[in-house]
C-alpha positions as CSV (number, residue, x, y, z in Angstrom):
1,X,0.0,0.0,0.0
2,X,1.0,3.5,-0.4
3,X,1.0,6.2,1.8
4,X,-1.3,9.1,0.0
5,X,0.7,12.0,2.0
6,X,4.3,10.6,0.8
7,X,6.6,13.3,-1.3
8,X,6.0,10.7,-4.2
9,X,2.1,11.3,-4.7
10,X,1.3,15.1,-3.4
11,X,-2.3,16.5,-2.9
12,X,-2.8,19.1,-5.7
13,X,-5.7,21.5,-5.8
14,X,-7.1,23.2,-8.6
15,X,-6.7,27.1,-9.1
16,X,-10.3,27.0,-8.2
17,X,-9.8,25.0,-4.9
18,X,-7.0,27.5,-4.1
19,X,-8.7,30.4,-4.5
20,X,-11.6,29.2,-2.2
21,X,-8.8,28.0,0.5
22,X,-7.2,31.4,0.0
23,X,-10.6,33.3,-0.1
24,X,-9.5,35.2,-3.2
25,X,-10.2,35.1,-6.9
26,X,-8.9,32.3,-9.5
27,X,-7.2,35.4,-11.1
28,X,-5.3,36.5,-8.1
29,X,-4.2,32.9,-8.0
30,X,-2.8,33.1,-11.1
31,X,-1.4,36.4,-10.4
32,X,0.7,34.9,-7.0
33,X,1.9,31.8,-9.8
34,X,2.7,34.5,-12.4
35,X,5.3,36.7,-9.4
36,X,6.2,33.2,-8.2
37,X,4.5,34.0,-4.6
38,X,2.9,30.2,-5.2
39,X,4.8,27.3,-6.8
40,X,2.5,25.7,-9.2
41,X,2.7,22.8,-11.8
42,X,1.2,22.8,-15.1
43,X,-0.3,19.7,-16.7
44,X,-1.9,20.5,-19.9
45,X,-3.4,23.6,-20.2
46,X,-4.4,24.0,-15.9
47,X,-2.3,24.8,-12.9
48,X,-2.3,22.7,-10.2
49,X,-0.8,23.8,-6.7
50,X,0.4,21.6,-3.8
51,X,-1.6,21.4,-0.7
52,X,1.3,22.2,1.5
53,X,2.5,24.8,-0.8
54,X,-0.6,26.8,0.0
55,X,-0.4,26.2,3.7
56,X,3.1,27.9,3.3
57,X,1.8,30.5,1.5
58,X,-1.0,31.3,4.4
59,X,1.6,31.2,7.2
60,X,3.7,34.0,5.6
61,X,3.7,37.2,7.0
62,X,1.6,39.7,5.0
63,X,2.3,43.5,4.5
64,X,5.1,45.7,5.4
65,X,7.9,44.3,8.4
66,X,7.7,46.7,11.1
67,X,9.7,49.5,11.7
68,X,9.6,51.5,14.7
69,X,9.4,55.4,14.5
70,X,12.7,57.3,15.5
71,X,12.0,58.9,18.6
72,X,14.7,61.9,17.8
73,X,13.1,64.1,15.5
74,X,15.4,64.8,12.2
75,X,17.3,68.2,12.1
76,X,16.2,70.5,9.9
77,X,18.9,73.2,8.1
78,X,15.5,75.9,8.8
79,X,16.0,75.3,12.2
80,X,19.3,76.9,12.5
């Protein structure tokens, strides 16, 4: 018997069954294949994505890393 979550025989999903894990649109899908944000396999003329590569793609951090404010403010030649 084989084991259906080996590295030999990975679950793919559908751009469709992406997008509704991911709760956006099939063409932001293929948008996050097209910048390489998801790794994707084509057979044929569809994309298919790995389960796991989507649960990576749902534990990344989203929007700008944090940067705290300067506390000094910044000197200004007016201020002479």
């Amino acid at each position: 018997m084989t084991d259906s979550s080996s590295n030999d025989n990975p679950e793919l999903l559908s751009v469709a069954q992406t997008a509704k894990l991911l709760s956006v649109t099939r063409q932001r899908v293929h948008d996050l294949i097209k910048n390489g944000q998801i790794i994707a396999r084509k057979l044929g003329r569809y994309y298919y994505i790995e389960a796991a590569e989507v649960e990576r793609y749902k534990t990344q951090p989203t929007g700008k890393p944090y940067q705290p404010r300067s506390t000094t403010s910044p000197k200004n030649s007016i201020d002479n």
